[in-house]
Z-matrix of the N, CA and C atoms (Angstrom, degrees):
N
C 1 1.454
C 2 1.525 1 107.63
N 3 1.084 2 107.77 1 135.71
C 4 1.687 3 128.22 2 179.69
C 5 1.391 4 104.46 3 -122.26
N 6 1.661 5 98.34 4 123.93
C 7 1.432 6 106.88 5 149.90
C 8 1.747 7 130.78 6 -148.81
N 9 1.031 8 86.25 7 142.89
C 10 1.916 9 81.15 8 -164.83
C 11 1.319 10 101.92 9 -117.12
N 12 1.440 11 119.84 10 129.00
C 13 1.358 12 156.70 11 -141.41
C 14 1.362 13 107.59 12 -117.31
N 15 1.062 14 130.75 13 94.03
C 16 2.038 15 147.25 14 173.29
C 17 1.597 16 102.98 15 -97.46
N 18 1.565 17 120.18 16 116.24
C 19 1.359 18 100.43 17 155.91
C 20 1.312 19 109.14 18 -100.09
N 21 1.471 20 91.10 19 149.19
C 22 1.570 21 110.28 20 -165.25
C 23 1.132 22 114.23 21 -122.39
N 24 1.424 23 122.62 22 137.37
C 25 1.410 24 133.46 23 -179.90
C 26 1.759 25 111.19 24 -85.77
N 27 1.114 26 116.42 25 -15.96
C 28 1.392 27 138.90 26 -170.50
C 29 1.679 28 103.59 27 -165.22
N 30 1.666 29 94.40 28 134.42
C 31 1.936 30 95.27 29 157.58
C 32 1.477 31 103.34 30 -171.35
N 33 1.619 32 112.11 31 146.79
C 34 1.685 33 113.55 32 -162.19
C 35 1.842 34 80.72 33 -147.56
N 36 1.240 35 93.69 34 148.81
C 37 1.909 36 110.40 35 162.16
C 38 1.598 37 81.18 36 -123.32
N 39 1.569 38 83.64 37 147.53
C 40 1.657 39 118.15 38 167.31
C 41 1.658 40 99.12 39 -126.57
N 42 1.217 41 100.50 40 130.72
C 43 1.437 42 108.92 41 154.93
C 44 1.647 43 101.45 42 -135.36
N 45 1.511 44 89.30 43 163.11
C 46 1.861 45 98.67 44 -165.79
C 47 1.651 46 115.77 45 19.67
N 48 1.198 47 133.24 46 64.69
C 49 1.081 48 145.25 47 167.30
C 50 1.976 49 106.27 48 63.42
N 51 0.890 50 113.67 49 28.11
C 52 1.361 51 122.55 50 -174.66
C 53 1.294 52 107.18 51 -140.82
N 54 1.914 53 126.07 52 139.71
C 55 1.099 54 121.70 53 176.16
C 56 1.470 55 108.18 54 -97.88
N 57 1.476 56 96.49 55 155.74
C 58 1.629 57 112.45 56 -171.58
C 59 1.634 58 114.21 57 -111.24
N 60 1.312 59 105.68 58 -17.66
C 61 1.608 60 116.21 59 -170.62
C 62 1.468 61 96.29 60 -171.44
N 63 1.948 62 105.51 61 147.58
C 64 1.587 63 104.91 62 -170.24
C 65 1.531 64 74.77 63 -178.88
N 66 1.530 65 94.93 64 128.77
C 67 1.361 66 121.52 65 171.64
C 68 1.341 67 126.93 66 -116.15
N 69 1.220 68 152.14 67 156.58
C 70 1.150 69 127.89 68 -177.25
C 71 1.811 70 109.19 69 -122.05
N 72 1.467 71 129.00 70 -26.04
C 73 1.424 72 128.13 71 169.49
C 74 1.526 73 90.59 72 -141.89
N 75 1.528 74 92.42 73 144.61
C 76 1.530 75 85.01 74 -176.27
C 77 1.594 76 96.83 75 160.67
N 78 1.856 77 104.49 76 -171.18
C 79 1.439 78 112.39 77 150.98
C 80 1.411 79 126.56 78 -102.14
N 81 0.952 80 106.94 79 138.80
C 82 1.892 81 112.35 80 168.77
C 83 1.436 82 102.56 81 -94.60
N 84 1.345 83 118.32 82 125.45
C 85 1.751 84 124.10 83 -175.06
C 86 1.013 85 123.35 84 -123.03
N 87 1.672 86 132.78 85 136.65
C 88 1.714 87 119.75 86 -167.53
C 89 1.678 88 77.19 87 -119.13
N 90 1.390 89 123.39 88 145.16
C 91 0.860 90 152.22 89 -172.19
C 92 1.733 91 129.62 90 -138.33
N 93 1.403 92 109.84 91 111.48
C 94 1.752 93 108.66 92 -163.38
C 95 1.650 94 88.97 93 -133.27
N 96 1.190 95 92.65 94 157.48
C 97 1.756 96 126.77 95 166.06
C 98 1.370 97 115.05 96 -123.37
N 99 1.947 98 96.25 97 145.90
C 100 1.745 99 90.45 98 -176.32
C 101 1.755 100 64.50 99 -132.02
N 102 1.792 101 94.90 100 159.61
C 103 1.557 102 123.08 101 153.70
C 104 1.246 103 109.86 102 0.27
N 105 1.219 104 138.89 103 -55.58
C 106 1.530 105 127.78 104 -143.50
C 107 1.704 106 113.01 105 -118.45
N 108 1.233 107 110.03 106 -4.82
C 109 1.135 108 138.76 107 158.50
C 110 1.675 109 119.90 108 -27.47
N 111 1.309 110 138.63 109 119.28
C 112 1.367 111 140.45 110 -175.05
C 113 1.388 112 99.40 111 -156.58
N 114 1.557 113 107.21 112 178.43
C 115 1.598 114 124.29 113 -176.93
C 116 1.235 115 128.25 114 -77.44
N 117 1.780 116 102.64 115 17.88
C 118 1.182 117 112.53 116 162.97
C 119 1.059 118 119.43 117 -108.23
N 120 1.377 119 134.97 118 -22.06
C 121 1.454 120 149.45 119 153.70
C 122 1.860 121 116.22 120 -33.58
N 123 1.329 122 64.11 121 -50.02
C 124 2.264 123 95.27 122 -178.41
C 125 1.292 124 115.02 123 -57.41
N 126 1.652 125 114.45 124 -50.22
C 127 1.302 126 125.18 125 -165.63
C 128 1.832 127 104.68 126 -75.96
N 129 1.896 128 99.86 127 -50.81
C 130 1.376 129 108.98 128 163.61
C 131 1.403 130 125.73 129 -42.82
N 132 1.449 131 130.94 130 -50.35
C 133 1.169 132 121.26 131 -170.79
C 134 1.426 133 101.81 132 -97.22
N 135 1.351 134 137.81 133 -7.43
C 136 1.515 135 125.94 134 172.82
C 137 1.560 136 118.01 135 -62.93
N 138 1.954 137 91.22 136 -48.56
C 139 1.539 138 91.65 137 172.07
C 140 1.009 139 135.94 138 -99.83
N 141 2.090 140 121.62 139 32.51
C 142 1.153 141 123.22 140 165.44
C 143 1.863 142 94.97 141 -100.35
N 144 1.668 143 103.68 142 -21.02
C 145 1.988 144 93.11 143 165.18
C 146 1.243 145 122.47 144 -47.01
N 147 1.595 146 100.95 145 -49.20
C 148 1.397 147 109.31 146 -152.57
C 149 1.549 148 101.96 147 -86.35
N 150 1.691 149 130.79 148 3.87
C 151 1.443 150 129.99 149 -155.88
C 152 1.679 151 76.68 150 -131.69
N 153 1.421 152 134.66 151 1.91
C 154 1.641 153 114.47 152 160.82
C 155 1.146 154 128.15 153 -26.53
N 156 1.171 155 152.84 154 141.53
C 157 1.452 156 141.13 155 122.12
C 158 1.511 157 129.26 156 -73.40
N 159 1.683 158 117.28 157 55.01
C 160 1.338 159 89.48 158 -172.93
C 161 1.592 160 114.38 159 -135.49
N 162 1.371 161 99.81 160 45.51
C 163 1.458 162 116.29 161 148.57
C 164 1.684 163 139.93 162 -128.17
N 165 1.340 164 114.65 163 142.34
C 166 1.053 165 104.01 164 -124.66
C 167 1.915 166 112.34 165 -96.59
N 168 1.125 167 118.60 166 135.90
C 169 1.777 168 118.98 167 -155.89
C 170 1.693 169 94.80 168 -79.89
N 171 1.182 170 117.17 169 -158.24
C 172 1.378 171 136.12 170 -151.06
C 173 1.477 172 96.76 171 -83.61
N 174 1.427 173 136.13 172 -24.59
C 175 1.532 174 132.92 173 153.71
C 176 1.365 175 128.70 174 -67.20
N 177 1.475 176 92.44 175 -11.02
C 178 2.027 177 85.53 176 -173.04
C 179 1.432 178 105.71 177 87.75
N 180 1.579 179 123.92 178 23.29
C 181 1.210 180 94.53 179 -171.01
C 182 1.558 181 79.39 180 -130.23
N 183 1.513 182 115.59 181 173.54
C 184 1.409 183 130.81 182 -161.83
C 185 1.593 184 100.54 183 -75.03
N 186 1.009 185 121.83 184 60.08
C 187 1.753 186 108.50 185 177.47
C 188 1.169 187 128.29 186 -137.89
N 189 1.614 188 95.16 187 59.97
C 190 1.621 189 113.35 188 168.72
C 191 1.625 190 113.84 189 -160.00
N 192 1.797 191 90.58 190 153.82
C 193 1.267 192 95.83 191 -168.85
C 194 1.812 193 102.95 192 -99.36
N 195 1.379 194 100.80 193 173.23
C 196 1.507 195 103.38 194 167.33
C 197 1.228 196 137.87 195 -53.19
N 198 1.041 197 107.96 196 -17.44
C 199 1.413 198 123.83 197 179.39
C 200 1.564 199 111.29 198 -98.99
N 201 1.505 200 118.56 199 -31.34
C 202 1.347 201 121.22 200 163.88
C 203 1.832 202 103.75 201 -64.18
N 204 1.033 203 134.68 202 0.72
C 205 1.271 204 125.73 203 -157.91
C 206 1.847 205 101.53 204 -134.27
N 207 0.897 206 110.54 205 -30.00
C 208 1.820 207 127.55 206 160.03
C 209 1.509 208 86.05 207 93.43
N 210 1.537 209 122.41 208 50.29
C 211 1.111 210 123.19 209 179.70
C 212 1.493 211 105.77 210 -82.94
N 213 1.660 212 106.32 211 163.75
C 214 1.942 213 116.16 212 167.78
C 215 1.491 214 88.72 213 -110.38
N 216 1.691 215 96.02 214 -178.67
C 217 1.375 216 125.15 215 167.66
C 218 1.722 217 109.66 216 -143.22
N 219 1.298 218 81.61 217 159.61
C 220 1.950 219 94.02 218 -177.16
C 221 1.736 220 81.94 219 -128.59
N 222 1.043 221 94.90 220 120.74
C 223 1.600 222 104.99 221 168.31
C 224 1.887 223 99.59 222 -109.56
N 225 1.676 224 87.11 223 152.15
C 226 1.581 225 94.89 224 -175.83
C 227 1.641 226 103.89 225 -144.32
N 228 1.179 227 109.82 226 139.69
C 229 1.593 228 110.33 227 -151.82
C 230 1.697 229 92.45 228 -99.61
N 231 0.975 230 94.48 229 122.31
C 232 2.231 231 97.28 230 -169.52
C 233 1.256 232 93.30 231 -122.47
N 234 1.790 233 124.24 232 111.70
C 235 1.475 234 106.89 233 152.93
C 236 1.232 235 117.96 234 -86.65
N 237 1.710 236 119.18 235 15.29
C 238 1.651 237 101.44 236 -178.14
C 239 1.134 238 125.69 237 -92.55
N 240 1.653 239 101.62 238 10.64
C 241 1.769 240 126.34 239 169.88
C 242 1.407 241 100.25 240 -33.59
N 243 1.339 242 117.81 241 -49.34
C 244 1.647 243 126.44 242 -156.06
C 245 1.463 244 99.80 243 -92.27
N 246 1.350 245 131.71 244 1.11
C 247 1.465 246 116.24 245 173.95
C 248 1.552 247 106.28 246 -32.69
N 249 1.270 248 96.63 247 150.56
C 250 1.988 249 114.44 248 145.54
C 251 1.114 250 102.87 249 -130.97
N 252 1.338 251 118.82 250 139.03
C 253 1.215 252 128.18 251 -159.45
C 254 1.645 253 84.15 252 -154.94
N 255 1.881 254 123.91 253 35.38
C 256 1.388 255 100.10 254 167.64
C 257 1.431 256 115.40 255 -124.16
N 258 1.368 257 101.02 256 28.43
C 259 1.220 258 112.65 257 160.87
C 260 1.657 259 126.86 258 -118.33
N 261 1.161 260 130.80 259 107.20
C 262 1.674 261 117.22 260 -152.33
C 263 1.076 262 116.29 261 75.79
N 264 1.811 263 109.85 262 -155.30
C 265 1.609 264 120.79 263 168.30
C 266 1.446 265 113.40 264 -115.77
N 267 1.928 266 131.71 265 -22.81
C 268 1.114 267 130.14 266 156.44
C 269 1.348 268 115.67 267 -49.36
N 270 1.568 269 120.43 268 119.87
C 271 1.293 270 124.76 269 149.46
C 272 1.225 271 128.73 270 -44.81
N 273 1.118 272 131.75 271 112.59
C 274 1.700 273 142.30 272 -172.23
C 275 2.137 274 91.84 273 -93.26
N 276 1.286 275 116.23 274 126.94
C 277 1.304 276 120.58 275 178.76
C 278 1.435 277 109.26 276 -132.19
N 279 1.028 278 99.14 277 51.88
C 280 2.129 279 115.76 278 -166.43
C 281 1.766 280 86.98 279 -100.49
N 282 0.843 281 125.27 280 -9.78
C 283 1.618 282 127.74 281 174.64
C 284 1.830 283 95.10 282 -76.68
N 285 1.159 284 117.38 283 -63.94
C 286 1.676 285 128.07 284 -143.73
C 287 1.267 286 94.11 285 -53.60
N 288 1.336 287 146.69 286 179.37
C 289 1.512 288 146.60 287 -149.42
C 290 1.854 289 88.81 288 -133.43
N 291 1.231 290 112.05 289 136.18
C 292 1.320 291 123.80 290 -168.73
C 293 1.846 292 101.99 291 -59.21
N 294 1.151 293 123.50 292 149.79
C 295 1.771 294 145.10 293 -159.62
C 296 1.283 295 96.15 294 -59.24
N 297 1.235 296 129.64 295 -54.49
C 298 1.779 297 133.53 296 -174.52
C 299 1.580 298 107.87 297 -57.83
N 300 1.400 299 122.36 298 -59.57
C 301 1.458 300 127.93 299 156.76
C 302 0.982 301 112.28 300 -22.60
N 303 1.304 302 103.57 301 -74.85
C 304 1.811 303 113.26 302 -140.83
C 305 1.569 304 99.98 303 -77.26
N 306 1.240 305 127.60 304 -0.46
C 307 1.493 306 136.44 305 -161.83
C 308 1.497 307 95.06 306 -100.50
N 309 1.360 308 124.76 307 -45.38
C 310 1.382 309 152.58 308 167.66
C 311 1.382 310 98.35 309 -30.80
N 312 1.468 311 105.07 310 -78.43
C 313 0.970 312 137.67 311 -154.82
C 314 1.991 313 108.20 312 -53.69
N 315 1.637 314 73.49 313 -64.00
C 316 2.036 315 85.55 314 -179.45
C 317 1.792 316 110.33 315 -55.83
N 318 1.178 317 111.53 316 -44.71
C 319 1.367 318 109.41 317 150.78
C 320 1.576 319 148.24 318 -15.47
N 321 1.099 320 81.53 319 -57.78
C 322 1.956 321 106.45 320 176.18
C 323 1.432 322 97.40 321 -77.10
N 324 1.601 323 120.79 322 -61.55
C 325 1.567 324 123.98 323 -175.73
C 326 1.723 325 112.81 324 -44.44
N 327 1.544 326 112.33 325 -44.13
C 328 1.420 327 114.58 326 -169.54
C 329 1.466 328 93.84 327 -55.04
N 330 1.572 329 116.25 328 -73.68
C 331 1.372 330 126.91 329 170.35
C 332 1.587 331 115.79 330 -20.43
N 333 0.967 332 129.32 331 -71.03
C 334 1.332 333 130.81 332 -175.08
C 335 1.637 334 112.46 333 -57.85
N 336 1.211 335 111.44 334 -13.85
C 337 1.231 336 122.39 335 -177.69
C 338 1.631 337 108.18 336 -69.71
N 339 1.795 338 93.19 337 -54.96
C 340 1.389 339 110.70 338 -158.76
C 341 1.643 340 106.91 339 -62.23
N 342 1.156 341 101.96 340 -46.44
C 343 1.666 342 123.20 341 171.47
C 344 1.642 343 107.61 342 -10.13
N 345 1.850 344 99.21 343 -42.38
C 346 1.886 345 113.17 344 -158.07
C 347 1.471 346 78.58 345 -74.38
N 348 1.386 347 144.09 346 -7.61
C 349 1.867 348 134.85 347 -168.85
C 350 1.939 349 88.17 348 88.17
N 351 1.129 350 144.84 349 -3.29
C 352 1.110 351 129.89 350 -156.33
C 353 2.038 352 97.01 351 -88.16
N 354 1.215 353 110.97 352 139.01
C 355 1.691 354 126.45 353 -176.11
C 356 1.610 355 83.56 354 -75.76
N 357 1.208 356 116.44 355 115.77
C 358 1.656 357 135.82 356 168.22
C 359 1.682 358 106.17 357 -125.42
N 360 1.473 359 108.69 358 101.48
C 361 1.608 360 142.95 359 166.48
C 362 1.811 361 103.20 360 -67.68
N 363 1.129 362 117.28 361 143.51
C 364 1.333 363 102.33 362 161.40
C 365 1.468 364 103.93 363 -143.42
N 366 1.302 365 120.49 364 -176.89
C 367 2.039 366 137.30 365 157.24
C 368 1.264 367 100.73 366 -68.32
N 369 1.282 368 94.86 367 -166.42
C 370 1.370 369 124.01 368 -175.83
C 371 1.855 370 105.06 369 -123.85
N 372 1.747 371 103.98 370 97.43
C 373 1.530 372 104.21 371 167.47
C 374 1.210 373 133.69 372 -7.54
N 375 0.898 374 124.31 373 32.54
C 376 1.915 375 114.17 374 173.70
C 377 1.296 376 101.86 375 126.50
N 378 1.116 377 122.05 376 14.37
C 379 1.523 378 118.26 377 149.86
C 380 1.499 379 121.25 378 -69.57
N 381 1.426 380 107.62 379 156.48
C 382 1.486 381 106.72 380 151.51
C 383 1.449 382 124.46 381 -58.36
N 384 1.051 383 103.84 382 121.99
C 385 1.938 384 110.10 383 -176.07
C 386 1.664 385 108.64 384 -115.79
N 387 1.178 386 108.22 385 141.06
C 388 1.793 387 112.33 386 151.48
C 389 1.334 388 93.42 387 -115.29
N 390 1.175 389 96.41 388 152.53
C 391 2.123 390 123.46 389 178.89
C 392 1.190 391 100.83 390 -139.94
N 393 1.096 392 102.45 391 124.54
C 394 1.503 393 112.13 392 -169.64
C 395 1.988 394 99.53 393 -132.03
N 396 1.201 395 122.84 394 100.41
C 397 1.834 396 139.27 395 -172.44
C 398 1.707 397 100.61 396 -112.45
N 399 1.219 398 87.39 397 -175.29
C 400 1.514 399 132.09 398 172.22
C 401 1.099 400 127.86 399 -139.47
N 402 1.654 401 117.90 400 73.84
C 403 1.243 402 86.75 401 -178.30
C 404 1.711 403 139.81 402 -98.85
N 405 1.000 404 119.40 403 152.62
C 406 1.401 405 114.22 404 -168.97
C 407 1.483 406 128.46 405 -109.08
N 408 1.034 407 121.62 406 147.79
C 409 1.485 408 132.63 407 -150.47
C 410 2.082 409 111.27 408 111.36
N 411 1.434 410 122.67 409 -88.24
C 412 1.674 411 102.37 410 17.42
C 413 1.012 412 108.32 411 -95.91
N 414 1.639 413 120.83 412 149.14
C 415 1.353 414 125.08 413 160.59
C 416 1.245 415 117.69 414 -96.91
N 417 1.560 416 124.71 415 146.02
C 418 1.612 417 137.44 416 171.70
C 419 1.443 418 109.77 417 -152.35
N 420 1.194 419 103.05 418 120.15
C 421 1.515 420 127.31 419 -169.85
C 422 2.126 421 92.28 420 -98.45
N 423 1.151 422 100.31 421 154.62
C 424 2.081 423 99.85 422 163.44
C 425 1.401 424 87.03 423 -157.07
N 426 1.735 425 84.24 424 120.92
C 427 2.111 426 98.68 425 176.24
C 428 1.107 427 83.91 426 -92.74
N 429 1.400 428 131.32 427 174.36
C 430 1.424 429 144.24 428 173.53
C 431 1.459 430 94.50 429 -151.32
N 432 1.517 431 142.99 430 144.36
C 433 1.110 432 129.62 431 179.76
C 434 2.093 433 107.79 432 -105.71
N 435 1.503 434 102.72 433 -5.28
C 436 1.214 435 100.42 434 172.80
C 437 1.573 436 111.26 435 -82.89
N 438 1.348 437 112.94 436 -16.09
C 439 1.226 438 101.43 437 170.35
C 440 1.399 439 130.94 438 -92.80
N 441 1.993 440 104.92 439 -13.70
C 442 1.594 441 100.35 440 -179.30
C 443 1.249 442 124.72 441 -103.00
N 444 1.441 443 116.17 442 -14.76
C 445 1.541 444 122.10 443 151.40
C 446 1.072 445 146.98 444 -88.88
C-alpha cells in the first residue's frame, strides 16, 4: 500500500463537472494497493497519517499532527502508485491490485481513517477525476507499507 501525503491549504475532486469531495486545511492523499495488501496495511498506514507531524506549532517547526490542527482529508484512490515505468516508456500497472479489491480496500482505509474523528472527503473510485489543491510547505510525505512494516 502506497500513500502520498500533500498538506493542503485547499483541495476539491471534480468528476463530470461536479464536486465530490472538498476540503479546506488538511491533507490531500493519493492512495494505491498492490496484491498483498490487507487490513493490516490499512490500519498501519492510516495511523501513521493520522500520527504525522507535519504541521507546524507556535515555533515554526513541524510538530503537529492533523488532528492537533482540526484538520480534514480528501483522499484519492490512485492505482498508478504501482506504475513501472522501468522498462520502456509505457507504464506496466500489473503490480496495482485488481479494481474490485482495491475499491474494497480504499473503503475500509477511508473508514479507518474516520474512526481518528478526522472529516475524510473522497473521489469517485475509478472515475476520471481533476483535483485541484494547494499545497503547502510544499510538503509531501510517501508512506509505502513495504517499507514500514
Amino acid at each position: 500500500m502506497r500513500v502520498i501525503v500533500q498538506r493542503a491549504f485547499h483541495a476539491k475532486c471534480i468528476v463530470d463537472q461536479s464536486i465530490t469531495g472538498e476540503i479546506e486545511s488538511g491533507y490531500m492523499l493519493l492512495v494505491g494497493f498492490t496484491h498483498t495488501d490487507s487490513l493490516v496495511e490499512i490500519q498501519h498506514l492510516a495511523k501513521k497519517v493520522i500520527g504525522l507531524r507535519i504541521f507546524e506549532d507556535e515555533m515554526g517547526k513541524l510538530n503537529r499532527s492533523i488532528i492537533d490542527v482540526n484538520g480534514q482529508i480528501l483522499a484519492i484512490s490512485q492505482f498508478t502508485l504501482y506504475g513501472d515505468a522501468r522498462k520502456g516508456n509505457r507504464p506496466s500497472f500489473t503490480q496495482a491490485m485488481p479494481y474490485e479489491k482495491a475499491n474494497q480496500l480504499f473503503l475500509q482505509f477511508v473508514e479507518e481513517l474516520k474512526r481518528y474523528g478526522v472529516v475524510v472527503q473522497t473521489g469517485v473510485f475509478g472515475a476520471d477525476m481533476q483535483i485541484e489543491f494547494t499545497n503547502v510547505g510544499p510538503t509531501t510525505i510517501i508512506l509505502d507499507s513495504k517499507e514500514l512494516l
